[in-house]
MIMARBA-123311 format. One record per residue (C-alpha): residue in one letter; chain; x, y, z. Coordinates in steps of 0.5 Angstrom, whole numbers. Example, Ala and Ser with C-alpha at 12.3 -4.5 7.8 and 13.67 -1.06 7.14 Angstrom:
BEGIN
{atom 'A','A',{25,-9,16}}
{atom 'S','A',{27,-2,14}}
This chain:
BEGIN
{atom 'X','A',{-47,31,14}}
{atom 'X','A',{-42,26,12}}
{atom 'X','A',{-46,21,7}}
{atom 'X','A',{-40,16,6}}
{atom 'X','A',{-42,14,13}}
{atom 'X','A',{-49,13,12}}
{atom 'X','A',{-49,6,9}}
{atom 'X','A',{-43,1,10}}
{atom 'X','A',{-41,-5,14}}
{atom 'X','A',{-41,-2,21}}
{atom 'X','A',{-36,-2,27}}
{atom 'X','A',{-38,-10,29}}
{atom 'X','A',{-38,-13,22}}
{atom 'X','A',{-30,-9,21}}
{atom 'X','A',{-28,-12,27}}
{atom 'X','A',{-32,-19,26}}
{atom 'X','A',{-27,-19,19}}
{atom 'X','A',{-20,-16,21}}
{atom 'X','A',{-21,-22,26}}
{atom 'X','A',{-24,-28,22}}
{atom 'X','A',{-20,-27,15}}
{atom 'X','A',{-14,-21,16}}
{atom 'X','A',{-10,-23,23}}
{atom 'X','A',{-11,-31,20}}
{atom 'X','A',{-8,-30,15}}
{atom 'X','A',{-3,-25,16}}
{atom 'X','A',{-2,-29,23}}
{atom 'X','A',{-1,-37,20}}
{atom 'X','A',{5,-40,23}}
{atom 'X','A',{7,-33,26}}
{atom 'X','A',{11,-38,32}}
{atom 'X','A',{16,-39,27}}
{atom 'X','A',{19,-33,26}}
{atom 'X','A',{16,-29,31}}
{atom 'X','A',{24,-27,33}}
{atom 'X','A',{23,-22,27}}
{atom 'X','A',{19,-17,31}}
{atom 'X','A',{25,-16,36}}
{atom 'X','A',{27,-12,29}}
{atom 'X','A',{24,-5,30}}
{atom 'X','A',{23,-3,22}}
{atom 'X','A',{18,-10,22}}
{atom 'X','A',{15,-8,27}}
{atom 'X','A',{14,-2,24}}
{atom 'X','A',{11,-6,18}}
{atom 'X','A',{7,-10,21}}
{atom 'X','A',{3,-4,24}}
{atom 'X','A',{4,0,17}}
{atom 'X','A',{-1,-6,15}}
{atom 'X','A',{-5,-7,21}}
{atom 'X','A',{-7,1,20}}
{atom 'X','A',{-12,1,14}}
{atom 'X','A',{-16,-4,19}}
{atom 'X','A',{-16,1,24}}
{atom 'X','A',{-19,7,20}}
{atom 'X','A',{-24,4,18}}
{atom 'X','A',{-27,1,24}}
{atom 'X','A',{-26,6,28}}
{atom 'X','A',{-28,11,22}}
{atom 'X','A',{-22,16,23}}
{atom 'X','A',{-19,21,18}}
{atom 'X','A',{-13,18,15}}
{atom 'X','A',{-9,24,18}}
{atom 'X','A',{-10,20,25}}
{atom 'X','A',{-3,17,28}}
{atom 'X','A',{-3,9,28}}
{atom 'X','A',{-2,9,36}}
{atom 'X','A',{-9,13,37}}
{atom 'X','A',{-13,8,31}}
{atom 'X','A',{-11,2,34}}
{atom 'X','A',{-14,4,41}}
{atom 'X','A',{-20,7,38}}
{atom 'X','A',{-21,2,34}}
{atom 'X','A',{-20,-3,40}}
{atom 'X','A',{-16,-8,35}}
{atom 'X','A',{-9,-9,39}}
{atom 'X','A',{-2,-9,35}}
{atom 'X','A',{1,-14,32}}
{atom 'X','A',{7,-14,35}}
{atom 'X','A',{4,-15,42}}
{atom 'X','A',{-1,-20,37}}
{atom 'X','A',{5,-25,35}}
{atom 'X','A',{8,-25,42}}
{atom 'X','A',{0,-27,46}}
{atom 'X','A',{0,-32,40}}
{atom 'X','A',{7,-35,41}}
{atom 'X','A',{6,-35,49}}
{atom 'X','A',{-2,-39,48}}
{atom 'X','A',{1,-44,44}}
{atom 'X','A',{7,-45,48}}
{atom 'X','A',{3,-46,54}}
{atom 'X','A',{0,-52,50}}
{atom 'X','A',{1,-59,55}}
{atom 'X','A',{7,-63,51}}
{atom 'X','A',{9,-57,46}}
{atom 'X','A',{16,-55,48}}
{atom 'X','A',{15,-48,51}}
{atom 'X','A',{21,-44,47}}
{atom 'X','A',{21,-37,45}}
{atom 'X','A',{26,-32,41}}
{atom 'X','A',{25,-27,45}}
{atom 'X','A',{25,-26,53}}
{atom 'X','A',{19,-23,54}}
{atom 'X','A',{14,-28,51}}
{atom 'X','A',{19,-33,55}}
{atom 'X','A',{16,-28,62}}
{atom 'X','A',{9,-29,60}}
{atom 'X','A',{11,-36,60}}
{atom 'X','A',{14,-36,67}}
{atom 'X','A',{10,-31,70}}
{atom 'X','A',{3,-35,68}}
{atom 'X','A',{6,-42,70}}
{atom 'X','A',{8,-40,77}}
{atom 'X','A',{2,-37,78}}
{atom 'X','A',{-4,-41,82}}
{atom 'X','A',{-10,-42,80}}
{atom 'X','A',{-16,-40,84}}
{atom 'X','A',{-20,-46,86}}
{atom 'X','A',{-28,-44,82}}
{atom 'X','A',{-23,-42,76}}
{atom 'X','A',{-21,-48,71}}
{atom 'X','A',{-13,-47,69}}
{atom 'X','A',{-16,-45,61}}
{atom 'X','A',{-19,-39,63}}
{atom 'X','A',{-14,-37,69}}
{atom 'X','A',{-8,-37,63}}
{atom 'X','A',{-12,-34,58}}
{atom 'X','A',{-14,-29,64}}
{atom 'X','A',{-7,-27,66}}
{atom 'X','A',{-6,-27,58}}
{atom 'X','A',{-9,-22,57}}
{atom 'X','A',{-7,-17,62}}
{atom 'X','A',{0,-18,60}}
{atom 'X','A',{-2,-17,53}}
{atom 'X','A',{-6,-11,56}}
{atom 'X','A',{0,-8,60}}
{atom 'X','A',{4,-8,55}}
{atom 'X','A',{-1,-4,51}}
{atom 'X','A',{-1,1,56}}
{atom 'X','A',{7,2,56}}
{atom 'X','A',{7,3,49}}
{atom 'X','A',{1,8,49}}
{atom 'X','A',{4,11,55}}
{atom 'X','A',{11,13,51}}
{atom 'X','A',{6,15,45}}
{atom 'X','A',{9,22,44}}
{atom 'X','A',{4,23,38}}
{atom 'X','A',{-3,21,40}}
{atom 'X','A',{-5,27,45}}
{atom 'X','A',{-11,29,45}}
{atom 'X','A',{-14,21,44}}
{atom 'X','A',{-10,21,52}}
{atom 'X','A',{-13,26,55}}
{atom 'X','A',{-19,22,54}}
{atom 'X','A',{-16,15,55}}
{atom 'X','A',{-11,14,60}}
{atom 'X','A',{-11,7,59}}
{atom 'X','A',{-12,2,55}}
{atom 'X','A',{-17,0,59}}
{atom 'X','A',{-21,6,59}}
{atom 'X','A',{-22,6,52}}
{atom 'X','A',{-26,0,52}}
{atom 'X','A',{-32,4,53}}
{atom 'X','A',{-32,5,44}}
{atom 'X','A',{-34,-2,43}}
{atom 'X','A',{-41,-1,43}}
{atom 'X','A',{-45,-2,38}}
{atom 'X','A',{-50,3,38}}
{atom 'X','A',{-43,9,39}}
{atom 'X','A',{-44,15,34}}
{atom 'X','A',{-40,14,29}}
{atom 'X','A',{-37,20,30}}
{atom 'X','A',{-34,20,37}}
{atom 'X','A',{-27,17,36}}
{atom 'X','A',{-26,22,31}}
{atom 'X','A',{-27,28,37}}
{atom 'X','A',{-23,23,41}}
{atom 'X','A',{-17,23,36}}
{atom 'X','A',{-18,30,35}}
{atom 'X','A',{-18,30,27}}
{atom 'X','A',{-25,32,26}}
{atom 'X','A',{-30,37,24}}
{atom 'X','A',{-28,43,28}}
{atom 'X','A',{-26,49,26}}
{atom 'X','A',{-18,48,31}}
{atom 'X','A',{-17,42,26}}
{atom 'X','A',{-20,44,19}}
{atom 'X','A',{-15,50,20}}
{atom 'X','A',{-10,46,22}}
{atom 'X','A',{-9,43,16}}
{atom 'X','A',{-11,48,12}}
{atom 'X','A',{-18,47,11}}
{atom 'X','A',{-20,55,13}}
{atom 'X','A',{-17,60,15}}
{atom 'X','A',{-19,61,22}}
{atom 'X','A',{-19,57,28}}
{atom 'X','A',{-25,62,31}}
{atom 'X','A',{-32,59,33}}
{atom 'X','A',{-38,62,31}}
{atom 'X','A',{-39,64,38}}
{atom 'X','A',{-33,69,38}}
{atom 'X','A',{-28,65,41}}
{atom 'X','A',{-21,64,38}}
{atom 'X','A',{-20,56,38}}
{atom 'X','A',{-26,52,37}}
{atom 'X','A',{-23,45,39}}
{atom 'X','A',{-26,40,44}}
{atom 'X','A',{-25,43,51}}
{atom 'X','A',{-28,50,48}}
{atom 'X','A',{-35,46,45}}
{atom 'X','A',{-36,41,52}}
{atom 'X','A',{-33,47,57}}
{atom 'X','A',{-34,53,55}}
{atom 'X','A',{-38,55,48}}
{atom 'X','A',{-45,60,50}}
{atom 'X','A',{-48,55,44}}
{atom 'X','A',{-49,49,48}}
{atom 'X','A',{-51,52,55}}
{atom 'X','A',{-58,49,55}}
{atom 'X','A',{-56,42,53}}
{atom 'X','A',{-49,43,57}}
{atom 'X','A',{-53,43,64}}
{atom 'X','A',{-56,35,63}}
{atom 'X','A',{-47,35,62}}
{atom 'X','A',{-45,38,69}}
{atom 'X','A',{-51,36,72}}
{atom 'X','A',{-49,28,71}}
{atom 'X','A',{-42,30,73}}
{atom 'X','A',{-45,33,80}}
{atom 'X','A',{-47,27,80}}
{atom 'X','A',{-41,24,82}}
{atom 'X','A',{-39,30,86}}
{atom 'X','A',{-35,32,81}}
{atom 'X','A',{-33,40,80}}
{atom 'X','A',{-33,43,74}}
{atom 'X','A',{-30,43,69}}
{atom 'X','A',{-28,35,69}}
{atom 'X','A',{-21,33,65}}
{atom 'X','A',{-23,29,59}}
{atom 'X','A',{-21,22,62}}
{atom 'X','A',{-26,22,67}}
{atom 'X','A',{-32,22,62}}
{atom 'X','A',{-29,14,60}}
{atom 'X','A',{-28,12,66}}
{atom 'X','A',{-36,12,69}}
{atom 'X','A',{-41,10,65}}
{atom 'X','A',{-47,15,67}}
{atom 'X','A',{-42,21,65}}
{atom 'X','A',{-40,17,59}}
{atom 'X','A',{-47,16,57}}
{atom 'X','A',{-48,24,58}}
{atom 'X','A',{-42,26,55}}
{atom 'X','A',{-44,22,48}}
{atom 'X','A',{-51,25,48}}
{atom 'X','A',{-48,32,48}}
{atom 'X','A',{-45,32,43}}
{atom 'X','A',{-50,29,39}}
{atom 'X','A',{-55,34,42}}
{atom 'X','A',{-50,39,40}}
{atom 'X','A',{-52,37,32}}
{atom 'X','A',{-44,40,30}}
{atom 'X','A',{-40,33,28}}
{atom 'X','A',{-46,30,24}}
């Protein structure tokens, strides 16, 4: 069992901090310079720092890539940060809405043409159509990520990954997601062991290996599949699906708790 997550603030606390304490300060007064993160090398920066937050929320290996962290850690990029800042301020009734930078100047346009539903006051209708600007940035930059792999075979969107922000999660279950875990396909990779091999005899013991095939986990893998057929799924499912409905989502979770590996 890995001691050093049993004691420590958890998921909630880290998240309550970085929001409170990390992005006030870091963020103060961003609308001044927030033509810097046009420039690639402080954007750059910016998720350098934003990083160290999003490992330890999320409880992942150090080797996990910062794309995959800041979506498992639920915690959005700074640069796409400054840029909702910028747009919420500027929205702001007698504040002139002016902007370095074009696409800020389109989520000012976009949110001012677009008419508010009648049961919907302006407040909420603007903040809503932020944050799926925001989002659908997020989703470009996460689909053009070529080194999160593994964390997009499970989530597909950005969307979908909001299935982690759950209190009661095993504090495991973004590492298996990221794909730098306990399993012997990553330990070897990094030069941990010297074989990949599960103890069932099969060469790769990765996470399709565990979930899909491996003979251990056959009697707890029947509530699995049975959840999946549930939904008239055939199985073996691709690994998105499991985020994408809640009552597979939840079997999915157990399974691999049942399965006594990560822990």
């Amino acid at each position: 069992m890995d001691c050093r997550l049993t004691w420590g603030l958890s998921r909630k606390t880290l998240s309550l901090l970085y929001k409170t304490v990390f992005l006030p300060t870091l963020l103060y007064n961003c609308s001044v310079w927030e033509s810097a993160i046009s420039k690639k090398k402080i954007v750059k920066l910016l998720l350098s720092t934003q990083r160290p937050y999003a490992l330890a929320i999320a409880r992942l290996y150090k080797s996990t890539t910062t794309s995959a962290a800041l979506v498992l850690a639920s915690i959005v990029p700074l640069d796409l940060k400054i840029m909702e800042i910028v747009t919420k301020r500027a929205l702001v009734p007698n504040v002139l809405p002016f902007s370095f930078l074009r696409l800020v100047t389109e989520s000012i346009d976009l949110i001012n043409n677009t008419p508010a539903p009648r049961n919907i006051s302006l407040k909420l209708h603007h903040a809503r159509l932020l944050d799926s600007e925001t989002c659908k940035r997020w989703n470009l930059q996460w689909n053009l990520s070529v080194t999160s792999g593994q964390s997009k075979r499970f989530f597909n969107s950005i969307e979908s990954s909001r299935v982690l922000n759950n209190n009661n999660l095993p504090f495991f279950i973004p590492r298996v997601i990221s794909g730098h875990c306990s399993l012997n396909a990553y330990l070897c990779n990094i030069g941990k062991i010297s074989s990949a091999a599960c103890t069932c005899s099969h060469p790769v013991e990765s996470i399709d290996h565990i979930v899909f095939e491996c003979s251990k986990y056959d009697k707890i893998r029947c509530s699995l599949v049975s959840a999946a057929s549930a939904y008239d799924l055939p199985w073996p499912i691709p690994l998105c699906i499991f985020a994408q409905l809640k009552h597979l989502w939840v079997a999915f979770c157990n399974f691999l708790v049942a399965s006594k590996r990560f822990v």
